[in-house]
C-alpha positions as CSV (number, residue, x, y, z in Angstrom):
1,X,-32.5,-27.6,-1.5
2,X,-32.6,-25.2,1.9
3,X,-29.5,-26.4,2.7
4,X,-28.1,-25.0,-0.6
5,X,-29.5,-21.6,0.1
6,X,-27.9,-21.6,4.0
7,X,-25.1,-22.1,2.4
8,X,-25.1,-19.1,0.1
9,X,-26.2,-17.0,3.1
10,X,-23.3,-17.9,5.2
11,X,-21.0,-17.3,1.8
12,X,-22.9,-14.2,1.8
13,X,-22.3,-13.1,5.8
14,X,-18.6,-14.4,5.0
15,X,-18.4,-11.9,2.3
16,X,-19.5,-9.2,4.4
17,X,-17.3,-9.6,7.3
18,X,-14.8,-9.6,4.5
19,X,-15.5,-6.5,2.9
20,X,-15.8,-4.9,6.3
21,X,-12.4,-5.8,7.6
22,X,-10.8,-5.1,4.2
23,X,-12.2,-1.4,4.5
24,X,-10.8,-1.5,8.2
25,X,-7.4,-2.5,6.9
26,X,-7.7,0.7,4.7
27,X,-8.4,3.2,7.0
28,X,-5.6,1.5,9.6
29,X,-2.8,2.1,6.2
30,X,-3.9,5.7,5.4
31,X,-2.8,6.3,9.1
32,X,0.5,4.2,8.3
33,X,4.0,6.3,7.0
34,X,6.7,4.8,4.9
35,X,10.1,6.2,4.2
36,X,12.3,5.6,1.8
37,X,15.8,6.9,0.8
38,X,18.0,7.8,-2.1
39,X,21.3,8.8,-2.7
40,X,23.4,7.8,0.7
41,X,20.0,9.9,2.2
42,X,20.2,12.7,-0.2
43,X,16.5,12.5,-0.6
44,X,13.8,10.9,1.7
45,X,10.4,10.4,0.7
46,X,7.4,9.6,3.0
47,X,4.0,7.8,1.9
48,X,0.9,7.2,3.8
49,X,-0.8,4.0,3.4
50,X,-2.3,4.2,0.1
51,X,1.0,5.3,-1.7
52,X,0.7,9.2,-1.7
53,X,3.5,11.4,-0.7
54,X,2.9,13.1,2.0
55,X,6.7,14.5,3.0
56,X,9.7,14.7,0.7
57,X,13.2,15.7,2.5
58,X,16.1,17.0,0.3
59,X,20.3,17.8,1.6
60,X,20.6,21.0,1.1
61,X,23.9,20.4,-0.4
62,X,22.5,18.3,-2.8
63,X,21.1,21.2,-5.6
64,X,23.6,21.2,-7.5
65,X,22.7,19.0,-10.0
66,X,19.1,19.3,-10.5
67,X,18.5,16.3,-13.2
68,X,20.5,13.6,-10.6
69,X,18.4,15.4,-7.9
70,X,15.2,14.7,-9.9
71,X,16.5,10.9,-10.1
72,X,17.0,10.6,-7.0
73,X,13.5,12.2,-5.8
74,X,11.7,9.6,-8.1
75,X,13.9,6.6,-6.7
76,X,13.0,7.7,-3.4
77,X,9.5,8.3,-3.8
78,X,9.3,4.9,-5.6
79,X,10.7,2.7,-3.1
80,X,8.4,4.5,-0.2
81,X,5.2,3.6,-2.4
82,X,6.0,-0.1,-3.1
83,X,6.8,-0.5,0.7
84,X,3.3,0.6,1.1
85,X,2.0,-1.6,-1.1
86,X,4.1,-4.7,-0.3
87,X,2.8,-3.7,3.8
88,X,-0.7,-3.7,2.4
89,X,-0.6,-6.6,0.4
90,X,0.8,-8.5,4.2
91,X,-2.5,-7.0,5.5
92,X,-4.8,-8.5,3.1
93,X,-2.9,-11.8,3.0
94,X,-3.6,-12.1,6.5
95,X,-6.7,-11.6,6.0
96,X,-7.5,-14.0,3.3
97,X,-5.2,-16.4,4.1
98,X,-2.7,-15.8,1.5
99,X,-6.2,-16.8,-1.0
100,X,-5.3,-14.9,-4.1
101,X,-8.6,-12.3,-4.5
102,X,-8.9,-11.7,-7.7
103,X,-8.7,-7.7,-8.8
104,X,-6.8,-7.3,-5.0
105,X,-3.3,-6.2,-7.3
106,X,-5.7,-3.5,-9.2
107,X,-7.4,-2.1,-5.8
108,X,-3.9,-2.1,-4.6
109,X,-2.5,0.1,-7.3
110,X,-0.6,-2.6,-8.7
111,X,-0.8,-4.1,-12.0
Protein backbone atom coordinates (compact mmCIF):
# COMPACT_ATOMS: atom_id res chain seq x y z
CA UNK A 1 0.00 0.00 0.00
CA UNK A 2 3.15 2.69 0.76
CA UNK A 3 4.44 1.70 -2.27
CA UNK A 4 1.22 2.94 -4.07
CA UNK A 5 1.48 6.35 -2.35
CA UNK A 6 5.54 6.71 -3.46
CA UNK A 7 4.27 6.30 -6.45
CA UNK A 8 1.77 9.11 -6.57
CA UNK A 9 4.46 11.32 -4.96
CA UNK A 10 6.94 10.75 -7.65
CA UNK A 11 3.86 11.27 -10.35
CA UNK A 12 3.37 14.21 -8.32
CA UNK A 13 7.28 15.71 -8.35
CA UNK A 14 7.05 14.59 -12.18
CA UNK A 15 4.21 16.82 -12.57
CA UNK A 16 5.89 19.63 -11.05
CA UNK A 17 9.10 19.58 -12.90
CA UNK A 18 6.61 19.50 -15.71
CA UNK A 19 4.74 22.44 -15.03
CA UNK A 20 7.92 24.34 -14.24
CA UNK A 21 9.73 23.72 -17.45
CA UNK A 22 6.52 24.26 -19.43
CA UNK A 23 6.28 27.83 -17.86
CA UNK A 24 10.13 28.19 -18.79
CA UNK A 25 9.38 27.23 -22.34
CA UNK A 26 6.84 30.25 -22.17
CA UNK A 27 8.86 32.86 -21.05
CA UNK A 28 11.89 31.55 -23.53
CA UNK A 29 8.86 32.11 -26.73
CA UNK A 30 7.64 35.52 -25.55
CA UNK A 31 11.34 36.51 -26.15
CA UNK A 32 11.21 34.55 -29.60
CA UNK A 33 10.11 36.80 -33.09
CA UNK A 34 8.59 35.26 -36.13
CA UNK A 35 8.19 36.90 -39.55
CA UNK A 36 6.18 36.24 -42.08
CA UNK A 37 5.48 37.65 -45.54
CA UNK A 38 2.86 38.46 -48.13
CA UNK A 39 2.54 39.61 -51.42
CA UNK A 40 6.25 39.06 -53.06
CA UNK A 41 7.14 41.00 -49.39
CA UNK A 42 4.54 43.68 -49.71
CA UNK A 43 3.75 43.21 -46.20
CA UNK A 44 5.83 41.56 -43.31
CA UNK A 45 4.44 40.76 -40.06
CA UNK A 46 6.40 39.93 -36.86
CA UNK A 47 5.01 37.90 -33.67
CA UNK A 48 6.54 37.23 -30.43
CA UNK A 49 6.22 33.90 -29.01
CA UNK A 50 2.74 33.71 -27.89
CA UNK A 51 1.29 34.95 -31.33
CA UNK A 52 0.96 38.77 -30.87
CA UNK A 53 2.09 41.27 -33.37
CA UNK A 54 4.50 43.06 -32.30
CA UNK A 55 5.83 44.82 -35.93
CA UNK A 56 3.95 45.04 -39.13
CA UNK A 57 6.09 46.40 -42.27
CA UNK A 58 4.20 47.70 -45.39
CA UNK A 59 5.87 48.85 -49.31
CA UNK A 60 5.16 52.03 -49.55
CA UNK A 61 4.20 51.48 -53.02
CA UNK A 62 1.79 49.15 -52.07
CA UNK A 63 -1.40 51.79 -50.94
CA UNK A 64 -2.98 51.73 -53.64
CA UNK A 65 -5.33 49.35 -53.19
CA UNK A 66 -6.34 49.33 -49.64
CA UNK A 67 -8.84 46.11 -49.59
CA UNK A 68 -5.72 43.75 -51.35
CA UNK A 69 -3.53 45.58 -48.80
CA UNK A 70 -5.84 44.56 -46.03
CA UNK A 71 -5.52 40.89 -47.50
CA UNK A 72 -2.35 40.85 -47.58
CA UNK A 73 -1.83 42.26 -43.89
CA UNK A 74 -4.04 39.37 -42.58
CA UNK A 75 -2.18 36.67 -44.71
CA UNK A 76 0.95 37.93 -43.34
CA UNK A 77 0.02 38.25 -39.91
CA UNK A 78 -1.50 34.80 -40.11
CA UNK A 79 1.33 32.82 -41.32
CA UNK A 80 3.72 34.68 -38.49
CA UNK A 81 1.21 33.42 -35.72
CA UNK A 82 0.94 29.76 -36.82
CA UNK A 83 4.89 29.66 -37.08
CA UNK A 84 4.72 30.64 -33.49
CA UNK A 85 2.59 28.15 -32.64
CA UNK A 86 3.91 25.30 -34.74
CA UNK A 87 7.72 26.52 -32.87
CA UNK A 88 5.90 26.16 -29.64
CA UNK A 89 4.12 23.15 -30.13
CA UNK A 90 8.20 21.65 -31.14
CA UNK A 91 8.99 23.05 -27.56
CA UNK A 92 6.40 21.15 -25.70
CA UNK A 93 6.85 18.03 -27.82
CA UNK A 94 10.27 17.97 -26.72
CA UNK A 95 9.32 18.17 -23.67
CA UNK A 96 6.74 15.50 -23.34
CA UNK A 97 8.05 13.36 -25.59
CA UNK A 98 5.77 13.91 -28.39
CA UNK A 99 2.95 12.55 -25.33
CA UNK A 100 -0.21 14.28 -26.52
CA UNK A 101 -1.28 16.57 -23.15
CA UNK A 102 -4.45 16.94 -23.29
CA UNK A 103 -5.86 20.79 -23.43
CA UNK A 104 -1.90 21.58 -24.72
CA UNK A 105 -3.84 22.77 -28.43
CA UNK A 106 -6.22 25.19 -26.15
CA UNK A 107 -3.17 26.66 -23.99
CA UNK A 108 -1.59 27.07 -27.30
CA UNK A 109 -4.26 29.14 -28.88
CA UNK A 110 -5.19 26.44 -31.17
CA UNK A 111 -8.32 24.68 -31.40
Amino acid sequence: MLGGLGNLAGMLKNAKEMQSKMAAIQDEMASKRFTAESGAGVVRATVDGHGALVDIKLDPASTDDLELLEDLIKAAVGAAVKKSREQMKEEFAKLTGGLDVPGLSEMLGGG
